[in-house]
C-alpha positions as CSV (number, residue, x, y, z in Angstrom):
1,X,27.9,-5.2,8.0
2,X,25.5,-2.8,9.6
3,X,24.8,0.8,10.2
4,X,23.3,2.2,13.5
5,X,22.4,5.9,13.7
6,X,21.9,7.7,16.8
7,X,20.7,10.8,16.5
8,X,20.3,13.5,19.7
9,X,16.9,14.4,20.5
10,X,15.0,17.2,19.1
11,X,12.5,19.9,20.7
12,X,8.9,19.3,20.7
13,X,6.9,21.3,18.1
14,X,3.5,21.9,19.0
15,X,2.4,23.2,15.7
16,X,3.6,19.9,14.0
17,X,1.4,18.2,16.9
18,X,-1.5,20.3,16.6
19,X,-1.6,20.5,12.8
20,X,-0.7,17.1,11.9
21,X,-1.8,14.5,15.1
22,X,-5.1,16.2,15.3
23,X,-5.6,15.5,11.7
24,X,-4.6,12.4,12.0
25,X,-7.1,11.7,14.8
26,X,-9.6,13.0,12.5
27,X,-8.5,10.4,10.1
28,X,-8.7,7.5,12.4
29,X,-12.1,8.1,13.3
30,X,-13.3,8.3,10.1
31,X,-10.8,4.9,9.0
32,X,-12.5,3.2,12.1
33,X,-16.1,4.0,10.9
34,X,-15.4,3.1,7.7
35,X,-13.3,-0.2,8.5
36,X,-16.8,-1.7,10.0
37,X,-19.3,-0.1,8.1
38,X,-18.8,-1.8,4.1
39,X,-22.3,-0.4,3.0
40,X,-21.3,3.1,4.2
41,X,-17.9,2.6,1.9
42,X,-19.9,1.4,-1.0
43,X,-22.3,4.5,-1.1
44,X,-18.8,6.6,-1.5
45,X,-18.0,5.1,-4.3
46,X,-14.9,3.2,-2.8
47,X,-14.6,0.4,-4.5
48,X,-12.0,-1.7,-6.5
49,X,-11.0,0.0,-9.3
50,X,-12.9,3.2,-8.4
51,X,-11.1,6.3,-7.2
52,X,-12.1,7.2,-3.9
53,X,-12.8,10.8,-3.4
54,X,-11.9,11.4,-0.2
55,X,-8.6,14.0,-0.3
56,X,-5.4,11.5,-0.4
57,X,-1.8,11.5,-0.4
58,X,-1.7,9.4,-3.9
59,X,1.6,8.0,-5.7
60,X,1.3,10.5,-9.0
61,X,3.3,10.7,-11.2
62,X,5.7,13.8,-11.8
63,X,5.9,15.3,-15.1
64,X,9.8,15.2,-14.8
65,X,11.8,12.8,-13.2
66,X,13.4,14.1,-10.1
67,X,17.0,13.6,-10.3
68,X,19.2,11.5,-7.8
69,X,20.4,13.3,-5.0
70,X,23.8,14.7,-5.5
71,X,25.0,12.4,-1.9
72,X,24.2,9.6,-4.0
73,X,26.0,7.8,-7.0
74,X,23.6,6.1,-9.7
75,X,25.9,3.2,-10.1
76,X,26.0,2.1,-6.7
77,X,22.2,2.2,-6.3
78,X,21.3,-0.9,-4.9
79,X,18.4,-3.2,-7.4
80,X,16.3,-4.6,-4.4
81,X,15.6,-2.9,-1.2
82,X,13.8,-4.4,1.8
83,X,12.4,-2.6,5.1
84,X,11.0,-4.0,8.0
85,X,8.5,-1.1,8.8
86,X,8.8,-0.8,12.8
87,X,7.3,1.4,15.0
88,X,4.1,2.2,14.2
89,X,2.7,1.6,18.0
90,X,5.3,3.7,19.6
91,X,4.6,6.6,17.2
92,X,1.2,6.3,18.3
93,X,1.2,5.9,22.0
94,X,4.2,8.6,21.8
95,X,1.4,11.3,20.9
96,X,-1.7,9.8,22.8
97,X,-3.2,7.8,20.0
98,X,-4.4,4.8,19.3
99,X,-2.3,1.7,17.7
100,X,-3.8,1.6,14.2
101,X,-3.2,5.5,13.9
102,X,0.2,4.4,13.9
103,X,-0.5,2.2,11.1
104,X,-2.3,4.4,9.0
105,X,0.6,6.6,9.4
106,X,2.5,4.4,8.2
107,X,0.9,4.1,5.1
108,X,1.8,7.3,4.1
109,X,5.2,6.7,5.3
110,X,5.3,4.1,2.7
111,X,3.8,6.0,-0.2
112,X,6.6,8.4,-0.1
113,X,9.4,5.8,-0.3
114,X,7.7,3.8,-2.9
115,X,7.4,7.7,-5.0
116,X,11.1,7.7,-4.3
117,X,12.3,4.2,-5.4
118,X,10.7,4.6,-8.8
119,X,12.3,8.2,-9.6
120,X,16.0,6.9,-8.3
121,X,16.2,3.5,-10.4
122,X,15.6,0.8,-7.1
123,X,13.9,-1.8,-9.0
124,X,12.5,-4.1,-6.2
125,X,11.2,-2.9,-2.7
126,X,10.3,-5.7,-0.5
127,X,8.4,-4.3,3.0
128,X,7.6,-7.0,6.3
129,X,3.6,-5.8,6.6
130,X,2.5,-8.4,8.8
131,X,4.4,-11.2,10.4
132,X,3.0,-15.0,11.3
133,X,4.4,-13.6,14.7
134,X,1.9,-10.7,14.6
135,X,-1.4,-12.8,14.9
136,X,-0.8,-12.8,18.6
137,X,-2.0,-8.9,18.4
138,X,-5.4,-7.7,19.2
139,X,-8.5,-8.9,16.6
140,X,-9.2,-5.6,16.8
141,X,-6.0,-4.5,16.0
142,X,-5.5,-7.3,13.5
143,X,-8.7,-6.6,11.7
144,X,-8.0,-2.8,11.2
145,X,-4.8,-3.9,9.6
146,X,-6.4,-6.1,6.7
147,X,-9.0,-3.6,6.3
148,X,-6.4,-0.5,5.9
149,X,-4.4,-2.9,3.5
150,X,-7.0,-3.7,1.6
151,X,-9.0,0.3,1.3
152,X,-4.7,1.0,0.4
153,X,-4.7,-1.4,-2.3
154,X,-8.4,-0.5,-3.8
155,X,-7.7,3.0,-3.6
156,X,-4.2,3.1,-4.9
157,X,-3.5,0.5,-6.9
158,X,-4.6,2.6,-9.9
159,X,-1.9,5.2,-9.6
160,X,0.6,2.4,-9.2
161,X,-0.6,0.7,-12.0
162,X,-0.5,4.4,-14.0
163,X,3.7,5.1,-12.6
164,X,4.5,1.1,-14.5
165,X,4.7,-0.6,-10.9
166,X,4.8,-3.8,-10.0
167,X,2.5,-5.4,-6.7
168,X,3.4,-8.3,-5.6
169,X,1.7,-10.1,-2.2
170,X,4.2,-13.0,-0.8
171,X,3.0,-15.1,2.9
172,X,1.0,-17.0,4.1
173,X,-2.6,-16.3,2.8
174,X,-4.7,-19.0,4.5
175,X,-5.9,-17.0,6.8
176,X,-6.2,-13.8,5.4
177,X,-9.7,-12.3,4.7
178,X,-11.7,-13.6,1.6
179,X,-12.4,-9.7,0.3
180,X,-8.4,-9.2,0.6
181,X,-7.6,-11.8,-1.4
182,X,-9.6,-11.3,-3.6
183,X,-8.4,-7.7,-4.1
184,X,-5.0,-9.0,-4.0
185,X,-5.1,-11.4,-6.8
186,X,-6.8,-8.5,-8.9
187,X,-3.8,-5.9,-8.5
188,X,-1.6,-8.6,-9.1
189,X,-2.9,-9.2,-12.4
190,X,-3.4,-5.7,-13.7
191,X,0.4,-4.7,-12.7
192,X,2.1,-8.6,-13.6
193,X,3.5,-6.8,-16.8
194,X,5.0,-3.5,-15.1
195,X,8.4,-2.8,-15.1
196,X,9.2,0.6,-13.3
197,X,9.6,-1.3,-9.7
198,X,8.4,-3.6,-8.2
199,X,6.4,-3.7,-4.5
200,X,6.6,-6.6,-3.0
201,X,4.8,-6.8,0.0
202,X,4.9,-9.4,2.5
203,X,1.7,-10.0,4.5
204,X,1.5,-13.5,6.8
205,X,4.9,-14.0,6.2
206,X,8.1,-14.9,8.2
207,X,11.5,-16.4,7.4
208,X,11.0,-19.3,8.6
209,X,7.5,-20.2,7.1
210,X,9.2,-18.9,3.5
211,X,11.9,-21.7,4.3
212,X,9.6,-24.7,5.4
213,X,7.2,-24.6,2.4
214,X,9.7,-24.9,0.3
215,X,10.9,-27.8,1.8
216,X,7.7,-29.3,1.7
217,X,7.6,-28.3,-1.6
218,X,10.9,-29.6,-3.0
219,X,9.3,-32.8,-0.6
220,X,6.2,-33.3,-2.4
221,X,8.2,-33.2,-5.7
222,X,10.5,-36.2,-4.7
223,X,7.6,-38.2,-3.9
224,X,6.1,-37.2,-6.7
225,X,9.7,-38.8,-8.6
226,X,9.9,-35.6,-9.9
227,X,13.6,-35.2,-8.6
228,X,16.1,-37.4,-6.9
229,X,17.4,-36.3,-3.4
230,X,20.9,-35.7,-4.4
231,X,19.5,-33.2,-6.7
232,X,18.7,-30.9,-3.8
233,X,20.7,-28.0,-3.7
234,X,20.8,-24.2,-2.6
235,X,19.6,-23.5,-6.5
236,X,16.6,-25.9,-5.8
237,X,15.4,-24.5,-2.8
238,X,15.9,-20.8,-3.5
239,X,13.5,-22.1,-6.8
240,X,11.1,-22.5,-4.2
241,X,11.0,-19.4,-1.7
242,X,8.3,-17.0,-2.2
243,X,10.8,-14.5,-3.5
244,X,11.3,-16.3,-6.7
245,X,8.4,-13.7,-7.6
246,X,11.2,-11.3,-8.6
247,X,14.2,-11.2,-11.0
248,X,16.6,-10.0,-7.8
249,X,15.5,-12.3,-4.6
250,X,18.3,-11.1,-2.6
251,X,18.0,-7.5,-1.0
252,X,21.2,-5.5,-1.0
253,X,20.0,-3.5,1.6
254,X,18.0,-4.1,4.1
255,X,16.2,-1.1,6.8
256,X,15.3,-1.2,10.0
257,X,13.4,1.5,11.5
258,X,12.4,2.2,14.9
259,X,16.2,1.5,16.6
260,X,15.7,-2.0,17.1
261,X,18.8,-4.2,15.8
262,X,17.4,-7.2,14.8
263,X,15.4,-8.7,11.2
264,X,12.7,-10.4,13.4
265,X,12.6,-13.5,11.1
266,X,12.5,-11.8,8.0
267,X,13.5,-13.2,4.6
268,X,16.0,-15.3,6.5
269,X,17.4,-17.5,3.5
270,X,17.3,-14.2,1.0
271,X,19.6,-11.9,4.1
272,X,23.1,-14.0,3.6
273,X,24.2,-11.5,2.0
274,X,22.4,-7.9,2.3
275,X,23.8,-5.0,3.9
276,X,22.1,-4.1,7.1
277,X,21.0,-0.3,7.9
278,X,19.6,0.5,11.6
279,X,17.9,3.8,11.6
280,X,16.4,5.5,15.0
281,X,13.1,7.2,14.0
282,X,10.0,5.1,13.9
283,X,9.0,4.7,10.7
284,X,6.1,7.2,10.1
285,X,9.2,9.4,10.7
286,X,11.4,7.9,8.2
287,X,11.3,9.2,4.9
288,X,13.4,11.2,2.4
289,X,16.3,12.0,4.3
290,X,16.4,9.3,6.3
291,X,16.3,7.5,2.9
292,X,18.8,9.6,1.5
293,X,21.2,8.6,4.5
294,X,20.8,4.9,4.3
295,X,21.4,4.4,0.9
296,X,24.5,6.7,1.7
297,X,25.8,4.2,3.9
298,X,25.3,1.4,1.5
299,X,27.3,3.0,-1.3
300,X,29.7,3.6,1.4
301,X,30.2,-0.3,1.8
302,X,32.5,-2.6,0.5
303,X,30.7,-6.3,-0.8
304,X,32.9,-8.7,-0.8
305,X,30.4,-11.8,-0.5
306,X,33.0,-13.7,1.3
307,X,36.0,-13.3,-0.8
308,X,38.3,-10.8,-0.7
309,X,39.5,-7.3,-2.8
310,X,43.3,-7.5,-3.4
C-alpha cells in the first residue's frame, strides 16, 4: 500500500529566506573551504573523536524523554524505518544555491529525525545516502558528498555514541575514499554495542548490488562445498544481504520525500513487504510533522502480508 500527500502551495516568506538561505550560503562557503583544505580543518581541532567547535545543530540528549505525540499509538510504532532522502538539488536550485547546499541541508534534516526515532521507540532507521546510480554525478559534487559524510560522522558520532545509538555503514565501499573508511570502521566499533536505535546508513549501495553479492556469496560457498544447491533458499540468501547487520531487516515503512513515487532500487529484496509513504516536500523540509503524518498513515494500515483478516 502507499500514501501520497498533496499539499496546496504556501506563500513565500522572505524572512525564512533571508534568515535561513543566507546562513546557509554562509555555511556552504565555509563547508567548501574546508572540504579542500585538510590542514586548515586540522588547525581547528576537527578531528576524529574531537569536538569541533564550530556552533552545530548536534543530536543531545534531553534530560526527559519527550513523549509520543498524542496522533500516535506506541503499539503500532513501526521497529525499522527506512527513507530514501530526495530532493536535496531542487531545494537548492529552488532558492539560487548551489547542489551540495542542498546536501548539507539535508544533514540537518536528518539529525532531527534521528533525535526523534530515539525519543519515540523506532529501533532501526535505514537512509539511501548515496546510490551506485549516483556516481554518474559531478566529481565535484561527488567529492563534497564524502567529505560532508565523513566531517558529519567525525563531528557527531560522539553525541550518537553518548544517546546509546547504533551506526551502521552498508554498500559498496570499494570505491569510497581511504579517510572515510577509515572513519567509518571506527564509529562502527565504538557504537557496535548500543542499543537505543540503530542508523543504518547506506552509502554505494543499491538493491540490486545488495542482491548480487549475495549470490555470489552463497556461490562461493557452494564451491567452497560448504552447502549443497538444494539448500538454497529465501532464509539463505536473506543470511547474506547487507541488512543482516540488524535484528529487523525488513522496514515496515518506508519514506519517500520530494513527491517522486518510486524506491529507485532501494533495498529491493528487504521492500516485499513495507508500507510505502510518498510525501511532497523535499527533504530538508521534511521533519517533525511531516514525520508525525507518515507514521500516522502507517498505524492507519492494515498488514496482512498476503493473507487475510477474517
Amino acid at each position: 500500500m502507499l500514501s501520497l500527500r498533496v499539499r496546496p502551495p504556501t506563500s513565500f516568506d522572505f524572512r525564512r529566506f533571508n534568515a535561513g538561505d543566507l546562513e546557509r550560503r554562509w555555511r556552504l562557503s565555509r563547508d567548501c573551504f574546508l572540504s579542500f583544505s585538510p590542514k586548515l580543518e586540522e588547525n581547528r581541532g576537527v578531528r576524529f573523536g574531537v569536538k569541533s567547535s564550530k556552533s552545530e545543530v548536534s543530536f543531545t540528549a534531553a534530560e526527559e524523554e519527550e513523549t509520543l505525540p498524542e496522533e500516535l499509538q506506541p503499539e503500532l510504532m513501526p521497529k525499522h524505518v527506512a527513507i530514501i532522502m530526495d530532493g536535496n538539488g531542487r531545494w537548492a536550485k529552488n532558492r539560487g544555491l548551489q547542489p551540495w547546499d542542498g546536501h548539507r541541508a539535508g544533514v540537518e534534516a536528518l539529525k532531527e529525525i534521528v533525535e526523534l526515532c530515539g525519543k519515540w521507540g523506532i529501533q532501526v532507521l535505514t537512509v539511501f545516502a548515496f546510490s551506485t546510480d549516483n556516481w554518474i554525478r559531478p566529481r565535484i559534487e561527488i567529492d563534497f558528498l564524502f567529505s560532508l559524510f565523513e566531517r558529519a560522522l567525525k563531528s557527531e558520532f560522539q553525541n550518537l555514541a553518548e544517546n546509546n545509538v547504533r551506526i551502521s555503514i552498508i554498500g559498496d565501499s570499494s570505491k569510497l575514499p581511504k579517510s572515510l573508511l577509515r572513519v567509518i570502521n571506527e564509529v562502527e566499533e565504538v557504537t557496535k554495542n548500543n542499543t537505543r536505535l540503530q542508523l543504518i546508513v547506506a552509502v554505494g549501495y543499491s538493491g540490486k548490488y545488495d542482491v548480487l553479492q549475495a549470490c555470489r556469496g552463497i556461490a562461493q560457498r557452494v564451491k567452497d562445498g560448504e552447502i549443497g544447491v538444494e539448500e538454497i533458499d529465501e532464509r539463505l540468501i536473506e543470511e547474506e544481504l547487507e541488512t543482516n547487520c540488524t535484528e529487523f531487516p525488513y522496514p515496515d515503512l518506508l519514506i519517500r520525500t520530494s513527491g517522486e513515487l518510486r524506491v529507485s532500487n532501494f533495498l529491493l529484496w528487504q521492500l516485499a513487504y513495507t508500507e510505502l509513504f510518498f510525501a511532497q516536500e523535499l527533504w530538508p523540509d521534511f521533519g517533525r510533522s511531516g514525520f508525525i503524518e507518515a507514521l500516522t498513515s502507517f498505524q492507519q494500515r492494515q498488514r496482512r502480508f498476503g493473507g487475510r483478516k477474517s
